[in-house]
PDB file with one MODEL, atoms N, CA, C and O in Angstrom:
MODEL        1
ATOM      1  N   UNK A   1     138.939  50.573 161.225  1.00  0.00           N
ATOM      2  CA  UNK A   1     139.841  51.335 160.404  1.00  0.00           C
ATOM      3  C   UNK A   1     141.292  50.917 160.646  1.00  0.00           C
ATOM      4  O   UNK A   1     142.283  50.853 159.919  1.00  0.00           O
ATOM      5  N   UNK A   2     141.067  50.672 161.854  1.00  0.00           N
ATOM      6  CA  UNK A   2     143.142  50.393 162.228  1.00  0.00           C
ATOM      7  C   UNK A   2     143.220  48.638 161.827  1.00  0.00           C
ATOM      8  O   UNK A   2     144.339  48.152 161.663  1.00  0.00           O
ATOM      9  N   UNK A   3     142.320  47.993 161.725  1.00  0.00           N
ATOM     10  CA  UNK A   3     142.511  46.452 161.485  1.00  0.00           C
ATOM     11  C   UNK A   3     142.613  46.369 159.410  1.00  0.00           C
ATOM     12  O   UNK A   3     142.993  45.433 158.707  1.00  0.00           O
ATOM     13  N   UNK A   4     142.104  47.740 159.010  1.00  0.00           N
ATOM     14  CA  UNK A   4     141.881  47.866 157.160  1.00  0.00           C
ATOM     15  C   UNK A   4     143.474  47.982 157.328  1.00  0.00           C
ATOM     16  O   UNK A   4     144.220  47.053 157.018  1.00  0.00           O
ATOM     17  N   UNK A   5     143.954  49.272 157.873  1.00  0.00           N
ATOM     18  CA  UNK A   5     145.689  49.811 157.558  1.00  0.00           C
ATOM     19  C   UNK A   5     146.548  48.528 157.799  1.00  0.00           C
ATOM     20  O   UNK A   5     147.369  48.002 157.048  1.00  0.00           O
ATOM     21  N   UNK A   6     146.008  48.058 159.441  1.00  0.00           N
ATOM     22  CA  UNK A   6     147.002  46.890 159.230  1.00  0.00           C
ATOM     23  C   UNK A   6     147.179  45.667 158.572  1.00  0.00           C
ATOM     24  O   UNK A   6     148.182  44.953 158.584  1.00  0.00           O
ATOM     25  N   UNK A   7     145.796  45.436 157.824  1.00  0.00           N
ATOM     26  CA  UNK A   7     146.082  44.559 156.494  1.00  0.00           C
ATOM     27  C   UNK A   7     146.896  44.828 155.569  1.00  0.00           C
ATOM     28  O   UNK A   7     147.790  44.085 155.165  1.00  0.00           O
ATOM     29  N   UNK A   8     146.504  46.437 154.992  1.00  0.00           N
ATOM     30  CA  UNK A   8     147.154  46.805 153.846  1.00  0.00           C
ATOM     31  C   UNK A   8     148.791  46.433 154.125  1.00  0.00           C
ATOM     32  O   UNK A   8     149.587  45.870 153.374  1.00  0.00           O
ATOM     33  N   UNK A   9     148.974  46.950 155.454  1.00  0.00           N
ATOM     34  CA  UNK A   9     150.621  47.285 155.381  1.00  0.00           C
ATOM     35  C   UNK A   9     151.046  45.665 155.452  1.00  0.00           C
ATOM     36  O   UNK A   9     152.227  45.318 155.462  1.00  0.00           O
ATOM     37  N   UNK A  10     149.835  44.642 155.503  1.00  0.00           N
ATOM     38  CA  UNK A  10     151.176  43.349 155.864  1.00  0.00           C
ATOM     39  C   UNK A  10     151.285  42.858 154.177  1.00  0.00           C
ATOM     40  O   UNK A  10     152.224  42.379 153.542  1.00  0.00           O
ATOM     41  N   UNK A  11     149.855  43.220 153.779  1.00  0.00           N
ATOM     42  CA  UNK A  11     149.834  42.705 151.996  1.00  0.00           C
ATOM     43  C   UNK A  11     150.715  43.140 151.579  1.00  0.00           C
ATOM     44  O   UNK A  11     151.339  42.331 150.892  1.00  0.00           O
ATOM     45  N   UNK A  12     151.372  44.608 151.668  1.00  0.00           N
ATOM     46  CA  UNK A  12     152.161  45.178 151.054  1.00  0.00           C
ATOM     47  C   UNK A  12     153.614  44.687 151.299  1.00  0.00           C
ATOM     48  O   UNK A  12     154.533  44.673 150.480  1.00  0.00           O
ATOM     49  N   UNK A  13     153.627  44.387 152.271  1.00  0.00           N
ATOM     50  CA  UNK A  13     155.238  44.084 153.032  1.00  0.00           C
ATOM     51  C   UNK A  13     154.996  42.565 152.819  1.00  0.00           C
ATOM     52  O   UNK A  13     155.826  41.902 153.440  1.00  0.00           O
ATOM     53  N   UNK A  14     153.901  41.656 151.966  1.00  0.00           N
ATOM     54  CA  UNK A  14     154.869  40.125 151.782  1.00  0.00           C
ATOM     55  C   UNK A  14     154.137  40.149 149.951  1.00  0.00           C
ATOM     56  O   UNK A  14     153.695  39.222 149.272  1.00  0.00           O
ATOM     57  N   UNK A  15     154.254  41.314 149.713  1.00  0.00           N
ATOM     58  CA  UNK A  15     153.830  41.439 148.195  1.00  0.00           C
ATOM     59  C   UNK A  15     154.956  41.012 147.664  1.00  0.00           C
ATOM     60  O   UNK A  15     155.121  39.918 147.124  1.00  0.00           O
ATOM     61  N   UNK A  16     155.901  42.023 147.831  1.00  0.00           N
ATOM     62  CA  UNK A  16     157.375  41.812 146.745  1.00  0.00           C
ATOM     63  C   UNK A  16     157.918  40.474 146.518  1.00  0.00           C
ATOM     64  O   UNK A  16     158.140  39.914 145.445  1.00  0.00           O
ATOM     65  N   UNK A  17     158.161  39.904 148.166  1.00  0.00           N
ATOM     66  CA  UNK A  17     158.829  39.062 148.586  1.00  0.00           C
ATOM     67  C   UNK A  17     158.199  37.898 147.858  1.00  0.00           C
ATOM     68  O   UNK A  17     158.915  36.956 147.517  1.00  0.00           O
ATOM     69  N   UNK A  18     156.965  37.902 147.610  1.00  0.00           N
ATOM     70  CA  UNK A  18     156.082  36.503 146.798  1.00  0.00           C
ATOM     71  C   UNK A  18     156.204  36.775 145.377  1.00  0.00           C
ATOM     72  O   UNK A  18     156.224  35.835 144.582  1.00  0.00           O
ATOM     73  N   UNK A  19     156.269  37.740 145.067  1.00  0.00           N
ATOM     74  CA  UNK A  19     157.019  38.274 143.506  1.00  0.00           C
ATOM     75  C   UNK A  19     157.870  37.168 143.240  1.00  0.00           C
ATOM     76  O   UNK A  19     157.793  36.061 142.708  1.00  0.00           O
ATOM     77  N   UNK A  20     158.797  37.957 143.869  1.00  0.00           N
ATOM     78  CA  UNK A  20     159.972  36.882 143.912  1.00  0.00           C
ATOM     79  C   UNK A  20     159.830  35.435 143.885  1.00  0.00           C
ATOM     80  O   UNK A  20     159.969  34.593 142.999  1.00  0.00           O
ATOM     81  N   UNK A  21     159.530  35.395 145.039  1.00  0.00           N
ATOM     82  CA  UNK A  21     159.804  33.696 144.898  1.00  0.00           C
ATOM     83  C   UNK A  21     159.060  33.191 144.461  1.00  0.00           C
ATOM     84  O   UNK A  21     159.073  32.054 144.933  1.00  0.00           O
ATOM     85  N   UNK A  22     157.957  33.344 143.448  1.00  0.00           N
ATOM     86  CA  UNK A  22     156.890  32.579 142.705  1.00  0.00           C
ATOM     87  C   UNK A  22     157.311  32.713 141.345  1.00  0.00           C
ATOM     88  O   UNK A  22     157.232  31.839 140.482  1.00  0.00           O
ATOM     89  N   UNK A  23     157.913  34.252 141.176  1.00  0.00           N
ATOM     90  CA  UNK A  23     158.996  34.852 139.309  1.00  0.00           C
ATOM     91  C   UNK A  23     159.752  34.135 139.172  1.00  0.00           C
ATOM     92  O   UNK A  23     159.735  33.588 138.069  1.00  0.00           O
ATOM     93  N   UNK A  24     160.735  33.743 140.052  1.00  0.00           N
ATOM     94  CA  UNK A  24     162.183  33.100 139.806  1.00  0.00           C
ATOM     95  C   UNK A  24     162.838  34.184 138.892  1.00  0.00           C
ATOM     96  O   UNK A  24     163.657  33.751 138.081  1.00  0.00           O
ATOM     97  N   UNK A  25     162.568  35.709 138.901  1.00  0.00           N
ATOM     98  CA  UNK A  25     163.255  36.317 138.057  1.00  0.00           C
ATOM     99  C   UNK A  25     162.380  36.885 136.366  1.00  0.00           C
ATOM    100  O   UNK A  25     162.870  37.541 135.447  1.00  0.00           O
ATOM    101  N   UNK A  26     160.910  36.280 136.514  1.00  0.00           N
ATOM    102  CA  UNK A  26     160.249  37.088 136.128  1.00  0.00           C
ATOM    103  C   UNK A  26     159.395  37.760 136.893  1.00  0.00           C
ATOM    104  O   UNK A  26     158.864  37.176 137.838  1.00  0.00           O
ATOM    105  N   UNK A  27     159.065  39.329 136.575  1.00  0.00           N
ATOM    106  CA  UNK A  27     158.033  39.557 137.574  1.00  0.00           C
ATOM    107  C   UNK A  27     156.652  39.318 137.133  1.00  0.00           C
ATOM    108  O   UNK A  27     155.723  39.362 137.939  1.00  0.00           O
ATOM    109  N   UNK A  28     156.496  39.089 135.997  1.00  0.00           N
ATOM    110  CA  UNK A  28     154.803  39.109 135.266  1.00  0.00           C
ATOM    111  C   UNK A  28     154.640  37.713 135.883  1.00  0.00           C
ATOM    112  O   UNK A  28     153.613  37.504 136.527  1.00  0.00           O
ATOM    113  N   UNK A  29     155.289  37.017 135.788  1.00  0.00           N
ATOM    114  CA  UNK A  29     155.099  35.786 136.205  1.00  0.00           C
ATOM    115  C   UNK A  29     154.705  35.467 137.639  1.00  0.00           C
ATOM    116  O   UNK A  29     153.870  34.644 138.016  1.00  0.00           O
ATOM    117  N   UNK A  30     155.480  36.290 138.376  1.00  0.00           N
ATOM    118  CA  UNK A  30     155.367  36.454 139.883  1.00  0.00           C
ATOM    119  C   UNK A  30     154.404  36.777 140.219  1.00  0.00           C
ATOM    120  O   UNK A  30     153.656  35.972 140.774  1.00  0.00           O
ATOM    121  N   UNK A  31     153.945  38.412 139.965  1.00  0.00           N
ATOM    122  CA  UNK A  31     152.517  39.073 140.182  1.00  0.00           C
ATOM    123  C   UNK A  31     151.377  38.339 139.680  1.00  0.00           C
ATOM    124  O   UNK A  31     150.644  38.054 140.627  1.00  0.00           O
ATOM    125  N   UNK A  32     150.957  37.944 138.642  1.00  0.00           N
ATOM    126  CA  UNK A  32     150.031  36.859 138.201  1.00  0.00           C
ATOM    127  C   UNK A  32     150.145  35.618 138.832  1.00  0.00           C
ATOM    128  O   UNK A  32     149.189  34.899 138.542  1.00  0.00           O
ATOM    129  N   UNK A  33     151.342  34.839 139.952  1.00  0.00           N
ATOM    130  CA  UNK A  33     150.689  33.863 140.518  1.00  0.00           C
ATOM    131  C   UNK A  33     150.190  34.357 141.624  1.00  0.00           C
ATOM    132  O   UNK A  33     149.216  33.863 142.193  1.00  0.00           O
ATOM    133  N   UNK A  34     150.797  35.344 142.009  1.00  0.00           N
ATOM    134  CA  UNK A  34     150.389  36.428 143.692  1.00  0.00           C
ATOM    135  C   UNK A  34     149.084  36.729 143.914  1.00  0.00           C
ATOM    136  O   UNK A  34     148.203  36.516 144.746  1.00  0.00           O
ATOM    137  N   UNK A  35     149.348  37.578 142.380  1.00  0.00           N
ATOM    138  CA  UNK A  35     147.443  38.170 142.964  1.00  0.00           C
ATOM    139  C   UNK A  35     146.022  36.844 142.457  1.00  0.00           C
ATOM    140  O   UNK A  35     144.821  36.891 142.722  1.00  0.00           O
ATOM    141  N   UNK A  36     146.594  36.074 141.888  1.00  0.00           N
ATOM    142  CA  UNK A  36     145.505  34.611 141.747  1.00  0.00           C
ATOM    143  C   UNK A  36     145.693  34.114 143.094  1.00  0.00           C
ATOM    144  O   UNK A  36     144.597  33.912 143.617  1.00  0.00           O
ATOM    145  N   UNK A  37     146.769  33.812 143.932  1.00  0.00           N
ATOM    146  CA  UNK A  37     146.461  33.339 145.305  1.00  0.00           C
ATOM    147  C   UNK A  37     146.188  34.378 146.111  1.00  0.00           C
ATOM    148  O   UNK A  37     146.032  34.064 147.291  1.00  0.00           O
ATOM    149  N   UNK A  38     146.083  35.496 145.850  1.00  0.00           N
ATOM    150  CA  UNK A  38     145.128  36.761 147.047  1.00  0.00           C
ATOM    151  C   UNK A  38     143.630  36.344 146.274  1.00  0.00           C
ATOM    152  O   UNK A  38     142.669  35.864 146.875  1.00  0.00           O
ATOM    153  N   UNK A  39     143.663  36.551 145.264  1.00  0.00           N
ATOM    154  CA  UNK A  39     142.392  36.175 144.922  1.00  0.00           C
ATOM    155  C   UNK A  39     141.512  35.399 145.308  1.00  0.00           C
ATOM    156  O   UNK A  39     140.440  35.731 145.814  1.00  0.00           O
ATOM    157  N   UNK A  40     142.039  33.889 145.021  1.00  0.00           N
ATOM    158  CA  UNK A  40     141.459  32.807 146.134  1.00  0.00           C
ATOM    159  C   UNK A  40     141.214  33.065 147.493  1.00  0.00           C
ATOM    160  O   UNK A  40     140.060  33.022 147.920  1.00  0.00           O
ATOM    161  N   UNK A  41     142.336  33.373 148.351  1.00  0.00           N
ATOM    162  CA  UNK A  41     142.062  33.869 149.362  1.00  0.00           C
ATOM    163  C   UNK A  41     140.907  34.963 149.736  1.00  0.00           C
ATOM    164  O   UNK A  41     140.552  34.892 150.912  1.00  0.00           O
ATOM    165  N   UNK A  42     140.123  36.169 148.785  1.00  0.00           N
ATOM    166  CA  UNK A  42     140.092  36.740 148.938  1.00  0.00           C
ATOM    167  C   UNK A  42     138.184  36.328 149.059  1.00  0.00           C
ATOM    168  O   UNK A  42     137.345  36.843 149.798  1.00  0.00           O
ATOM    169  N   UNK A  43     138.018  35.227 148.021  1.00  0.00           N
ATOM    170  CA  UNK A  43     137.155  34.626 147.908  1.00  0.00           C
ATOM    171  C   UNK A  43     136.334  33.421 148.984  1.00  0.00           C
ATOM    172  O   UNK A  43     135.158  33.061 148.934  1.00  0.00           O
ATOM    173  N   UNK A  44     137.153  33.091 149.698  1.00  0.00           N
ATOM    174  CA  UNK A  44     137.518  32.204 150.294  1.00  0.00           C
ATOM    175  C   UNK A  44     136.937  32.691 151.340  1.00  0.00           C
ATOM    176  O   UNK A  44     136.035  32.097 151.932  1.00  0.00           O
ATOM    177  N   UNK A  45     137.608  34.357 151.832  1.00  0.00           N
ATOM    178  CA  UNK A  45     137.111  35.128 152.997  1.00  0.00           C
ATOM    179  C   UNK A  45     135.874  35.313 153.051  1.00  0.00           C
ATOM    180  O   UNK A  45     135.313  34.856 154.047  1.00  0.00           O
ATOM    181  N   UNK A  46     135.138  35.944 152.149  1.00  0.00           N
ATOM    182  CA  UNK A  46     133.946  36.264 151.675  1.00  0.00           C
ATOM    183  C   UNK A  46     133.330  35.283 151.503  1.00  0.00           C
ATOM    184  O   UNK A  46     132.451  35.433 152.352  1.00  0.00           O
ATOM    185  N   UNK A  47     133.202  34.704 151.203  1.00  0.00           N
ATOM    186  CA  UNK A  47     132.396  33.006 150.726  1.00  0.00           C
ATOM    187  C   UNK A  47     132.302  32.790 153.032  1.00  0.00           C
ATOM    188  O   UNK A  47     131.195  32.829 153.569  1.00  0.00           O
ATOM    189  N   UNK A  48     133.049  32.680 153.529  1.00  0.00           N
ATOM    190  CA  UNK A  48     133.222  32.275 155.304  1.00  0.00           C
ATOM    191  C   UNK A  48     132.216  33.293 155.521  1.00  0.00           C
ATOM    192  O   UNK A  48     131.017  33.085 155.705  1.00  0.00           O
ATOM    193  N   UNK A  49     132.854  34.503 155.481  1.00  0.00           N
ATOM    194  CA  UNK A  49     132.115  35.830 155.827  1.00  0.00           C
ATOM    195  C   UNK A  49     130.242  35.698 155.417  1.00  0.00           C
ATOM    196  O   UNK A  49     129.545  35.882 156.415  1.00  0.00           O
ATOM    197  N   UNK A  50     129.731  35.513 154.572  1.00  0.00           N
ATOM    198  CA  UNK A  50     128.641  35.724 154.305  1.00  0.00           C
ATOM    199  C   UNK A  50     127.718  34.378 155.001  1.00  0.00           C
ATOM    200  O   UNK A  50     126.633  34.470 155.577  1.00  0.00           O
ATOM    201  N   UNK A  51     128.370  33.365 154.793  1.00  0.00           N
ATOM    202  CA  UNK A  51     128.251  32.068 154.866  1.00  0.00           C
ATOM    203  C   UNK A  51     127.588  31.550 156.631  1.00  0.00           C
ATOM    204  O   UNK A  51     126.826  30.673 157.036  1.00  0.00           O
ATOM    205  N   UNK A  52     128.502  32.809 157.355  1.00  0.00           N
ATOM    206  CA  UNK A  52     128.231  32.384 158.659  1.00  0.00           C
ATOM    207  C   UNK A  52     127.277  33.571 159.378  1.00  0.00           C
ATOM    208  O   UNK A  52     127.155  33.626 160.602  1.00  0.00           O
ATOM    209  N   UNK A  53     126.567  34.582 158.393  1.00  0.00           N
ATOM    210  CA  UNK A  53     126.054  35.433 159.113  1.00  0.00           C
ATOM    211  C   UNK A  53     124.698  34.951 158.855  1.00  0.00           C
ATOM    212  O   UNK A  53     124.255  34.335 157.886  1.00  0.00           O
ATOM    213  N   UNK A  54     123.982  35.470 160.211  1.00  0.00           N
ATOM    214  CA  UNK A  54     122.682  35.138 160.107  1.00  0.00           C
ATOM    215  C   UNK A  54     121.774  35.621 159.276  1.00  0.00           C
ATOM    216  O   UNK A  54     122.159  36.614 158.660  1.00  0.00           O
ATOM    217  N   UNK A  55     120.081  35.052 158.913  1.00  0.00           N
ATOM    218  CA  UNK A  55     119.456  35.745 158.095  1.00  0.00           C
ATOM    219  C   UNK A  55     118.524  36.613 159.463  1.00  0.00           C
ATOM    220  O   UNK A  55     118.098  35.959 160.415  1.00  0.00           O
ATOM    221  N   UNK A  56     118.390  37.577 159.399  1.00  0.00           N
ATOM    222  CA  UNK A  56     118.071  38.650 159.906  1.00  0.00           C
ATOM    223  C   UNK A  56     116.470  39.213 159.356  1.00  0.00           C
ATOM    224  O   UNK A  56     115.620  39.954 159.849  1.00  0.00           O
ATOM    225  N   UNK A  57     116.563  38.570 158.307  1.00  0.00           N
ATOM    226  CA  UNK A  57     114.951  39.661 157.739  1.00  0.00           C
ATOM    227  C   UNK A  57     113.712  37.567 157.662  1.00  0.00           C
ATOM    228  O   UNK A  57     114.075  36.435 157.343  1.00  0.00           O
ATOM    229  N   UNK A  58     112.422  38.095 158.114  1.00  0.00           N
ATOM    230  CA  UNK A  58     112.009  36.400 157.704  1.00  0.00           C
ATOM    231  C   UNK A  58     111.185  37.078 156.532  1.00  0.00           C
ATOM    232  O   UNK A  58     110.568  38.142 156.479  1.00  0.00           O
ATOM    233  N   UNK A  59     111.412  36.043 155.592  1.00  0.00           N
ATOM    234  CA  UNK A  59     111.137  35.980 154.556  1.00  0.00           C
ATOM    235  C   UNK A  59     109.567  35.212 154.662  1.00  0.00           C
ATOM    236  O   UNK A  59     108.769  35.633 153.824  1.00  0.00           O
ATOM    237  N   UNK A  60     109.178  34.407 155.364  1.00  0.00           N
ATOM    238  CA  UNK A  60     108.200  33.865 155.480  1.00  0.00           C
ATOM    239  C   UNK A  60     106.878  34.755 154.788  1.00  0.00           C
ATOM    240  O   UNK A  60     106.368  34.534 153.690  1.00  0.00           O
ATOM    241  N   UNK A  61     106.567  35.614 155.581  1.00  0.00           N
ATOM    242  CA  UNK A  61     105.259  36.543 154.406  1.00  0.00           C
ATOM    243  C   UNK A  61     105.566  36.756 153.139  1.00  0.00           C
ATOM    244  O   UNK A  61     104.783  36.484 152.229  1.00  0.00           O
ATOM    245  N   UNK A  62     107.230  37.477 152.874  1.00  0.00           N
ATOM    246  CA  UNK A  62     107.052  37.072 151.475  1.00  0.00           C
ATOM    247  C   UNK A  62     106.755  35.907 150.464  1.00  0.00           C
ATOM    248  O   UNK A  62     105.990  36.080 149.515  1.00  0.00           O
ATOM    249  N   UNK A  63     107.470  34.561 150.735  1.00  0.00           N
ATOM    250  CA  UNK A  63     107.378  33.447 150.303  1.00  0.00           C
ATOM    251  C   UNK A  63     105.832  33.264 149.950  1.00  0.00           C
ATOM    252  O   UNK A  63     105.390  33.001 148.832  1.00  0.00           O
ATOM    253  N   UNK A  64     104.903  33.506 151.431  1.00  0.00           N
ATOM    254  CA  UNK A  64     103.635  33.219 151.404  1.00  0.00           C
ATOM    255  C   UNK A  64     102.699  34.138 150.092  1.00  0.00           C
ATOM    256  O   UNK A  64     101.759  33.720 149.416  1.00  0.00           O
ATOM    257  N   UNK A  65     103.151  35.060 150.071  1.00  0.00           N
ATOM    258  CA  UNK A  65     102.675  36.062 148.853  1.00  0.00           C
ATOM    259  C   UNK A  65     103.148  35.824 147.260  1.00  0.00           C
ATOM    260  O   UNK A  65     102.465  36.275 146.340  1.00  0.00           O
ATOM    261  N   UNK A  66     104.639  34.916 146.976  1.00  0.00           N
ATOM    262  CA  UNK A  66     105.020  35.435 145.979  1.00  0.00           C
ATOM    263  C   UNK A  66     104.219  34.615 145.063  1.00  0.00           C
ATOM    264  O   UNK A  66     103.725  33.578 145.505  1.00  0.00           O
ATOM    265  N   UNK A  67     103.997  35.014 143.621  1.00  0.00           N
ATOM    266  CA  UNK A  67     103.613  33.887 142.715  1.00  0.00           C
ATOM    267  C   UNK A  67     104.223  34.521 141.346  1.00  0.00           C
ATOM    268  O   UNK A  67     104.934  35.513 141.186  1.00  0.00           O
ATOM    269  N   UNK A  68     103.615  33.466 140.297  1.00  0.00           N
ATOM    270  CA  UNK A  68     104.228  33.996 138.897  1.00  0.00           C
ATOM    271  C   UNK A  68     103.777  35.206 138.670  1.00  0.00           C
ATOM    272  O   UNK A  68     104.535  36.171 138.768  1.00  0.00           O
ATOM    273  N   UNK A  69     102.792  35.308 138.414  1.00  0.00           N
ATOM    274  CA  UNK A  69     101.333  36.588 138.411  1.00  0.00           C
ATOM    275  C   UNK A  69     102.358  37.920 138.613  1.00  0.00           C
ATOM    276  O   UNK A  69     102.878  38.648 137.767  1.00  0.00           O
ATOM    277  N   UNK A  70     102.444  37.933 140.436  1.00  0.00           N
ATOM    278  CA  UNK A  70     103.359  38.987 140.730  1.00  0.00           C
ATOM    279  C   UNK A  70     104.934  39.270 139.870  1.00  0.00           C
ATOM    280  O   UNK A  70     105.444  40.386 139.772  1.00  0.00           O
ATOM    281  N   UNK A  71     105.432  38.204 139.396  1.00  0.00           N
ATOM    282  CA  UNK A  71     107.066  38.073 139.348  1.00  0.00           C
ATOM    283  C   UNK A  71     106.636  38.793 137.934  1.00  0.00           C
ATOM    284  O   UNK A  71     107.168  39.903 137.923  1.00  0.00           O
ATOM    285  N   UNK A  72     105.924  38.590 136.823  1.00  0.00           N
ATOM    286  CA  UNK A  72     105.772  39.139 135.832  1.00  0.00           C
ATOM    287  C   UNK A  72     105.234  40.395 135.613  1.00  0.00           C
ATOM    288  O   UNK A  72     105.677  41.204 134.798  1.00  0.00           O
ATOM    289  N   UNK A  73     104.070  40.594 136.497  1.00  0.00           N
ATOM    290  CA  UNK A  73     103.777  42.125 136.561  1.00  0.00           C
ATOM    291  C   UNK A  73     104.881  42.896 137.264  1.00  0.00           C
ATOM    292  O   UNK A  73     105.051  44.019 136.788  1.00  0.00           O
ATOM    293  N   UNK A  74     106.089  42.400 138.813  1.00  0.00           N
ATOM    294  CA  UNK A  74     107.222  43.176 138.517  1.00  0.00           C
ATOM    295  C   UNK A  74     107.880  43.481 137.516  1.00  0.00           C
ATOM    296  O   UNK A  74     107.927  44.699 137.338  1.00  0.00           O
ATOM    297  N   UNK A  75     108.470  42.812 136.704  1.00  0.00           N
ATOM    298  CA  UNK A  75     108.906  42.772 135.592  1.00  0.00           C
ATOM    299  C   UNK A  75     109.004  43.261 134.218  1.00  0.00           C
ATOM    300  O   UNK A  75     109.952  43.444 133.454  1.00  0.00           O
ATOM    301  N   UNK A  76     107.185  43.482 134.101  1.00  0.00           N
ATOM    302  CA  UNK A  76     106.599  44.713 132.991  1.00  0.00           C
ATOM    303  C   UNK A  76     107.198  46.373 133.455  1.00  0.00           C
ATOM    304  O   UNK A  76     107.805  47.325 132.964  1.00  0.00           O
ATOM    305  N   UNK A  77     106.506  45.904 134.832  1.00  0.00           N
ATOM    306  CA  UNK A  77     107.138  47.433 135.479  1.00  0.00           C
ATOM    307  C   UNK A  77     108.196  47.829 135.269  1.00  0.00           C
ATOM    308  O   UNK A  77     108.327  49.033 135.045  1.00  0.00           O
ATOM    309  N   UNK A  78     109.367  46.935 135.263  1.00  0.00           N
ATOM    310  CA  UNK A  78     110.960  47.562 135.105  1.00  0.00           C
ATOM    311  C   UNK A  78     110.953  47.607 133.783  1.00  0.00           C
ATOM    312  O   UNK A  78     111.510  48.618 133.354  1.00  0.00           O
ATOM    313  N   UNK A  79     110.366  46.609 132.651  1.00  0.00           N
ATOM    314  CA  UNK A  79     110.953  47.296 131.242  1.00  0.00           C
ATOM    315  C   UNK A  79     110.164  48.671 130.930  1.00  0.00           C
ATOM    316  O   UNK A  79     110.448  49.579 130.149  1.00  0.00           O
ATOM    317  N   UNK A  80     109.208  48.530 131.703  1.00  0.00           N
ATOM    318  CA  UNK A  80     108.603  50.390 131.318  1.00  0.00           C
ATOM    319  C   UNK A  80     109.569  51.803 131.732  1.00  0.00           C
ATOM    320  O   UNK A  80     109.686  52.820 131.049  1.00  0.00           O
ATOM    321  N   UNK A  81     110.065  51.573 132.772  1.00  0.00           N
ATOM    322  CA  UNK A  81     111.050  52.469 132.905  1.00  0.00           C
ATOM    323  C   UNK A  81     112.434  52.252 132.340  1.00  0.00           C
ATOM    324  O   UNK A  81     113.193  53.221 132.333  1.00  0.00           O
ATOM    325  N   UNK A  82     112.775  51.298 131.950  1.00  0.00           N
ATOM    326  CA  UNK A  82     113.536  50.922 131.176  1.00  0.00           C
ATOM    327  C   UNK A  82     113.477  51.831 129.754  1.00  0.00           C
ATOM    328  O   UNK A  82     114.229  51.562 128.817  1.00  0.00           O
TER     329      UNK A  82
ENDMDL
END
């Protein structure tokens, strides 16, 4: 919780300042290059983040079980409740 606040407060405190110097005096201009490079960044994190965690569940019995057969009779099932 204290590592979420202290993100927020640094995003917030080099928000303006990249306004600026990316606007030159517009701000639409500024904020739209800002939040496309948080964006990237943000992607970037997540893409690392997922990337390096382990797989935890083995899939192996499933693999060994799955076939078309099954994938389609799931499938009937959901448009019925559908």
């Amino acid at each position: 919780m204290i590592c979420a606040m202290a993100g927020t407060a640094i995003v917030m405190s080099i928000t303006a300042p990249l306004v600026k110097f990316f606007g030159h005096g517009n701000e639409g201009r500024g904020y739209l290059i800002t939040m496309t490079i948080y964006g990237i960044a943000a992607m970037c994190i997540f893409f690392l983040t997922f990337a390096m965690q382990p797989d935890v569940i083995d899939y192996s019995e499933y693999k060994k079980n799955a076939s078309v057969a099954g994938l389609i009779a799931a499938f009937q099932g959901f448009f019925v409740v559908c």
